[in-house]
N, C-alpha and C positions, 0 to 999 in steps of 0.2 A: 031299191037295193035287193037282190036276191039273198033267199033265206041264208045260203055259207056263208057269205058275207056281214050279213046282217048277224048270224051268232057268232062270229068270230067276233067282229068289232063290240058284242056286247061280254062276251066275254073278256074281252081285252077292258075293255072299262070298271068292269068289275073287280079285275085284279090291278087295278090304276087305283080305285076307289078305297081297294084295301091298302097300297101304299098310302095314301092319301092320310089316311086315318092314323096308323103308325107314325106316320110322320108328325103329323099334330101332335101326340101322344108323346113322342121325343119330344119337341118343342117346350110343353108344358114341366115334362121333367128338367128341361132344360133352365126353365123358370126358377123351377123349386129350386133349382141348385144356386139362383142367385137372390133370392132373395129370401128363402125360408129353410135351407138347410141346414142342420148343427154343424159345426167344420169338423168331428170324427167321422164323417160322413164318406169324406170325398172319395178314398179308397175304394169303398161299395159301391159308390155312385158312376166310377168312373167302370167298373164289371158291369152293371147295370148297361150303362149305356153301349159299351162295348158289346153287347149281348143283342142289345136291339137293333146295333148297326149291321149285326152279324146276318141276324134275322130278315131285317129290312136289303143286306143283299141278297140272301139269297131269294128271295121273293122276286127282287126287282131286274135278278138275272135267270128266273127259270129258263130251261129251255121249248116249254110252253109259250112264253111271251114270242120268242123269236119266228115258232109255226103261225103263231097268232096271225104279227105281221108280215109273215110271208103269204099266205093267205090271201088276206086284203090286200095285200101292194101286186101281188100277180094275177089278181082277181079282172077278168075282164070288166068285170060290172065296177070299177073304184073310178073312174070318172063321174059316178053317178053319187060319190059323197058328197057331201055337204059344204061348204065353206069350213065349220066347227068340226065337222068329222074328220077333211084332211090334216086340220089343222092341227087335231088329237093327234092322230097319224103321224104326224111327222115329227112330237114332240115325246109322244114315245117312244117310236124310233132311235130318236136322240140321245135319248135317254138310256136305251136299253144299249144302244151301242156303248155309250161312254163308261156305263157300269160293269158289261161284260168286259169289257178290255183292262179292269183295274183286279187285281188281285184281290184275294177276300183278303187275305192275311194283312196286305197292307191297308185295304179300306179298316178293318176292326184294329190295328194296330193305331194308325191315326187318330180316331176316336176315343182310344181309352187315352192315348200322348194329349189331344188335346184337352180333356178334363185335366192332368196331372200338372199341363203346361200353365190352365188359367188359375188353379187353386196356388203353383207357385208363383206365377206373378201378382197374385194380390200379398202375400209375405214381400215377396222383393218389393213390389212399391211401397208397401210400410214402412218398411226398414232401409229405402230409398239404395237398394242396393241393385245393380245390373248383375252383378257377378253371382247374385244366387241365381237368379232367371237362365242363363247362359246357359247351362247344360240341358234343359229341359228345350227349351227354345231354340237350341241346336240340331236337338232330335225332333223335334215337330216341323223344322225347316225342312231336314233330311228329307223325312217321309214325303212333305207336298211337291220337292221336288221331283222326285220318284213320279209320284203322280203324274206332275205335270206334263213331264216328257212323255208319258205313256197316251196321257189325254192330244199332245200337241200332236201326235200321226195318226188319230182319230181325229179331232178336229178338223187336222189338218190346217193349222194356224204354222205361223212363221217363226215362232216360239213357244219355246215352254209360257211365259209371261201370259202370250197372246193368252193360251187355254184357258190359263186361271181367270181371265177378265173374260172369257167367254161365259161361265159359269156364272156371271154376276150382269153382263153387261152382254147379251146374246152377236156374236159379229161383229163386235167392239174390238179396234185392235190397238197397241202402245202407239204406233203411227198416229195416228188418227188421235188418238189424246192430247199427245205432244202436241201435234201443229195448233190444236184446237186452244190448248193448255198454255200454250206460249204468246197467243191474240189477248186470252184472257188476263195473265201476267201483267202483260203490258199495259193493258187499260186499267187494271186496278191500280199498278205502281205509278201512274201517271194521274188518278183520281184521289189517291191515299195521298199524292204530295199537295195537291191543292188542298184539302181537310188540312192537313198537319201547319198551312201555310194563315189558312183564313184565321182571322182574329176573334169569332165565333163560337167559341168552344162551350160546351155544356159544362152545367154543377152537378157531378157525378156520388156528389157525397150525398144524396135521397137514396139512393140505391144502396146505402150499407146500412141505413137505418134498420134496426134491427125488430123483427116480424119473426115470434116464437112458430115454432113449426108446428102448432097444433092450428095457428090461425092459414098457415100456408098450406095445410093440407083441406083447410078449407075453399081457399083460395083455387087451388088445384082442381075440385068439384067443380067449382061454377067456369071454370075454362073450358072443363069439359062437357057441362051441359051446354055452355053460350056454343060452340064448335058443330055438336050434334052427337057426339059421342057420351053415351048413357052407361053410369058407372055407378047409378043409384038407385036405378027404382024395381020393382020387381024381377022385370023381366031383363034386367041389366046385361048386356055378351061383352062387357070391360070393366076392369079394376087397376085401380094405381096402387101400384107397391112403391117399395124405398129399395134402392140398391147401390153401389156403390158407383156404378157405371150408366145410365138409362138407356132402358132398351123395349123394343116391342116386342112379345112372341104369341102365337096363337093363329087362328083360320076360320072365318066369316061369322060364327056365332060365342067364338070363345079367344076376343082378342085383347091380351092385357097389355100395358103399361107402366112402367119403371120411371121413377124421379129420384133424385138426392136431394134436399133438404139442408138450406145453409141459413142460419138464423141473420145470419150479419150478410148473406145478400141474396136476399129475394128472390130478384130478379132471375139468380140460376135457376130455382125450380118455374119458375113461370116458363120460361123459355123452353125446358127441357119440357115441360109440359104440351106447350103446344106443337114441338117439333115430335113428339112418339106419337101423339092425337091424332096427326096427320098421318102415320102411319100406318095408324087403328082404322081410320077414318078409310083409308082404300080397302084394306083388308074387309072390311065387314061390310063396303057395301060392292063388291065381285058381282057379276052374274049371279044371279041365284040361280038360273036355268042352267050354267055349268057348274056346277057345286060337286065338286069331287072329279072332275075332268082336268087336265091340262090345263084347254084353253080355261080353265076357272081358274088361274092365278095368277096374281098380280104380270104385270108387261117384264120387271126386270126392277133389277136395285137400284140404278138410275131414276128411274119414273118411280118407284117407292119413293126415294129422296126426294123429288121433283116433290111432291104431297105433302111432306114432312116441313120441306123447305121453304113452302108457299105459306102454310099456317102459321111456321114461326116466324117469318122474316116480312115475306110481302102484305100478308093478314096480320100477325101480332104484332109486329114492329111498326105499322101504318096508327097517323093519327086518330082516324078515323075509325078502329078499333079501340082505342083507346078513349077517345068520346064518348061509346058506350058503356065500356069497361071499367074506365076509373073509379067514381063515382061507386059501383059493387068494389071494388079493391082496396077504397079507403073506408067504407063500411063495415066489410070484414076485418078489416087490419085496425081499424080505430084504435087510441089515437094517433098511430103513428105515421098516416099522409094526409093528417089533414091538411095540413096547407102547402102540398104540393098541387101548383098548377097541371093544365093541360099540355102546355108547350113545352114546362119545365120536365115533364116526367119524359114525354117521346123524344124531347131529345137528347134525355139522359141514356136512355133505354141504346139511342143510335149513337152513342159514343162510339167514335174511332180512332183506335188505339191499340199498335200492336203489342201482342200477347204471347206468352207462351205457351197456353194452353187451347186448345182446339175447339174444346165445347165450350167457352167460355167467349171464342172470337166474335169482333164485328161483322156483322157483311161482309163489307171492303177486303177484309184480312182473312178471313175464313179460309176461303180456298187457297190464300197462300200456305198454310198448314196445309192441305190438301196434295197441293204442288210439292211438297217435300216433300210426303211421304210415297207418291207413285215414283216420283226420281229413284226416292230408295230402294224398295220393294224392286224396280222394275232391273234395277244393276244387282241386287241380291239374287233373283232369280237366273241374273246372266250371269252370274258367278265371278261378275267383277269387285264386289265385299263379300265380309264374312259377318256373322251375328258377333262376334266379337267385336267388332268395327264400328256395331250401328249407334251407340252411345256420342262416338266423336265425330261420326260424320254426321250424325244428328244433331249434336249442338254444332258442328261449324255451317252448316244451311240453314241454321234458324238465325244464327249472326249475319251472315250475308243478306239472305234473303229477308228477312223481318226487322232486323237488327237489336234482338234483344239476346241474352246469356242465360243460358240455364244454368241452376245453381246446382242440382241432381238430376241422379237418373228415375226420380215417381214424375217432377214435373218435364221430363225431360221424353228419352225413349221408352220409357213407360208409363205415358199417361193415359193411353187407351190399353184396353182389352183385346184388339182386332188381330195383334200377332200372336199373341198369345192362344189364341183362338182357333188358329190355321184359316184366319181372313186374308188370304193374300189377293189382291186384284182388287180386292172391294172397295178400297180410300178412292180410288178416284169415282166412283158412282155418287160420292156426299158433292162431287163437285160437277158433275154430269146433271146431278138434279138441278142445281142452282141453275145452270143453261135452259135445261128446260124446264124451268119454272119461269125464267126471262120469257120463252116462247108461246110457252102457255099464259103468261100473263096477257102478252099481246092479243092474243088470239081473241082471249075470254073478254078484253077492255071491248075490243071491238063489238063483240054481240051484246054484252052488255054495257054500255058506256054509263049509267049511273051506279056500277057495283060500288064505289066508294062513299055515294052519300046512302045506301043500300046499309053496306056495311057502320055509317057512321048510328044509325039508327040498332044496331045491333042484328038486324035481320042477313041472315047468311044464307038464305033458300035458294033466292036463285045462281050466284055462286057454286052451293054443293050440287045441285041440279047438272049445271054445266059441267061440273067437272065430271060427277056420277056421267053423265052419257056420253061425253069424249074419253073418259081416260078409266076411269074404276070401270064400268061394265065392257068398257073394251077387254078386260083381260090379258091372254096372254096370246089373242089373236093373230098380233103382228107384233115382228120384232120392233123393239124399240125404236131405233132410227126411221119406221116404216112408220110406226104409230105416229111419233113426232110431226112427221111431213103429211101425215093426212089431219092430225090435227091443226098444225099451225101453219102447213103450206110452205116448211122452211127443212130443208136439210139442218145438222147440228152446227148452230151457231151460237157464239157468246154474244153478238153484237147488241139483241134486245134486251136478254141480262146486262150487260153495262148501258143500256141506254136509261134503264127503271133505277139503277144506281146512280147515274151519272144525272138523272133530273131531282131523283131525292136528294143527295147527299148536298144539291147544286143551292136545292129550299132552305134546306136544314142550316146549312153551315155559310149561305149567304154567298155564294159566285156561281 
């Protein structure tokens, strides 16, 4: 690489490295605000942040950046980059395109909307009411709309929608979900009727036994030492808090963790536990050789999920985890499992049973909660409903589709935080991972075909190995669908996610 080249591109990293850091920086604030803030707070908090979004664009849209890579990209010498170097390249690029096209006023407007949006949907979901959320959640719609159109002829997607799922899911488009999303539909609703039918049903009353939360946060520790993820000892880069919603936030050496705490069922924080761990778990172990680059960030929020989904579902929900596990979970919990079996606990744990609530679902059902909310999201942004509306079309697709009744609107359209948040696009990535967690299971069964009696012994090494060198140090190298197919040799398919469902669920429940 000749010397222009070479200080352009190091300059350009440099001021990459400084977003970078900002960013984390939010993030962590982002924390405080949910788990350790006073609530006189929110008003400062939300200038605060609005301050640093302010900051953070105009950084991320100097008109420096732009010479930068016009430089490198017209540079006769740039075929001489790197695999990782064009890869920066074209990821800042991206980036700097899609931020220059957005208005400051409305990027810093959004930001402070969505602090004002989440601090009032945690009042509305108290006080179980939709109609205080509405006007706040009307104007934080507004704004992403805005966005989005602005982002869609940049992108250059076929919708507004399309954008916002590019931003979480890179080249991901509503097409391509759907067709995908409606295979998967139908193999669950055809799998959930044989459960529902079998005579096999588990004793689900272990699971409300009641386990004080000071022993569950004990509990919580050794999940996360058995997993790999160190939240105890000196040199500790994670911590569990308590929040009302569980979430992951942080960047390779400072990645925390959120649980909620239910004395009368366990089982939520165990779950919520090992589904953010998994989280943690990619995050903190990224290339260290890209650390503060592009290609140093995780692949996409699909393959985030894919991680998350693998620990809690196909790892923590497996016997074989539990063989090791028990035994520590009725030790720490004493006396309250002692005389739950092996067989009796896993296949309390795999109850299947539709639900209303989201984090709370089966396997099986899981992504049907998922499947209603991209339907929704994806006609809200075509401007075929209003935020008004989303209450009753909300509870009439959980009647159709699930066939259960909400009683209100906390367990109802507001039992998550993600609209309130200006997450729009992102529900369908919690069901994008499940697919490729099917694919990566595959993949991973085959190089290792004893990972389960591996795992029955409590040893998870080669496991995290495998996945640490296919998926966490790949980065943000190749886009998702690209990563998928050079790992598991498959375009996006549901087929091997229902085949690891349809052979458990077949053990479990006896057909």
């Amino acid at each position: 690489m000749t010397s222009e080249i070479r200080s352009a591109y190091k300059k350009l990293l440099a001021r990459t490295k400084d977003l970078i850091l900002l960013s984390s920086a939010q993030s962590i604030i982002n924390w405080d605000m949910e788990t350790k803030m006073p609530p006189k707070a929110v008003d400062q908090r939300s200038q605060q942040l609005a301050l640093l979004s302010r900051i953070t664009y105009k950084m991320s849209t100097a008109p420096e950046i732009g010479k930068l890579l016009n430089t490198i990209l017209t540079s006769p010498q740039h075929d001489t980059l790197s695999e990782v170097e064009k890869r920066n390249i074209y990821l800042i690029k991206k980036s700097y395109d899609e931020q220059t096209a957005l208005p400051e006023k409305l990027v810093v407007e959004t930001v402070k909307q969505r602090a004002i949006t989440v601090n009032t949907w945690k009042k509305a979901k108290k006080q179980k009411n939709f109609r205080i959320l509405k006007p706040e959640l009307e104007k934080l719609v507004a704004l992403n709309k805005q966005a989005a159109k602005i982002l869609m002829q940049v992108k250059k997607t076929n919708t507004p929608y399309d954008a916002l799922l590019d931003s979480y899911e890179s080249k991901m488009t509503a097409n391509t979900i759907a067709i995908t999303f409606n295979d998967l539909r139908q193999g669950l609703t055809a799998l959930l009727e044989k459960i529902q039918n079998s005579y096999d049903q588990p004793d689900t009353s272990i699971l409300q036994i009641r386990i004080p939360v000071e022993k569950q946060r004990k509990i919580a520790q050794e999940l996360t030492q058995t997993l790999g993820y160190d939240t105890a000892s000196p040199v500790a880069g994670g911590r569990i808090d308590e929040t009302e919603h569980p979430f992951t936030s942080g960047y390779y050496d400072d990645v925390r963790v959120t649980t909620h705490y239910h004395p009368d069922n366990y089982a939520s924080a165990i779950f919520s536990v090992l589904h953010e761990t998994g989280h943690a778990i990619y995050e903190q172990n990224l290339n260290p050789d890209w650390k503060y680059q592009p290609a140093g960030s995780p692949c996409s929020f699909g393959t985030h999920e894919s991680q998350s989904r693998l620990y809690e579902n196909i790892i923590g929900r497996s016997e074989e985890f539990w063989a090791h596990m028990l035994p520590k979970l009725k030790q720490i919990s004493a006396p309250a499992l002692a005389e739950v079996s092996l067989s009796q606990f896993v296949h309390a744990l795999n109850k299947v049973q539709p639900l209303k609530i989201r984090i709370e679902a089966d396997e099986v059902t899981y992504n049907l909660h998922v499947i209603i909310r991209f339907q929704i999201e994806k006609d809200l942004f075509a401007d075929k409903i209003k935020v008004n509306e989303l209450p009753e079309i909300w509870n009439q697709k959980y009647k159709k589709q699930l066939g259960v009744n909400v009683e209100d609107d906390s367990e109802g359209v507001m039992q998550d935080t993600h609209w309130a948040s200006g997450l729009y696009g992102y529900f369908p990535t919690y069901t994008l991972g499940n697919i490729y967690s099917g694919q990566l299971l595959a993949a991973l069964a085959k190089d290792i075909p004893d990972w389960r009696s591996q795992l029955a012994q409590g040893n998870l090494e080669d496991i995290r190995v495998w996945l640490n060198k296919n998926v966490h140090c790949q980065g943000a190298l190749h886009d998702p669908a690209e990563l998928m197919k050079r790992v598991t040799g498959r375009e996006l398919d549901a087929e091997p996610y229902l085949k690891y469902l349809r052979e458990k669920y077949g053990r479990l429940y006896g057909f």
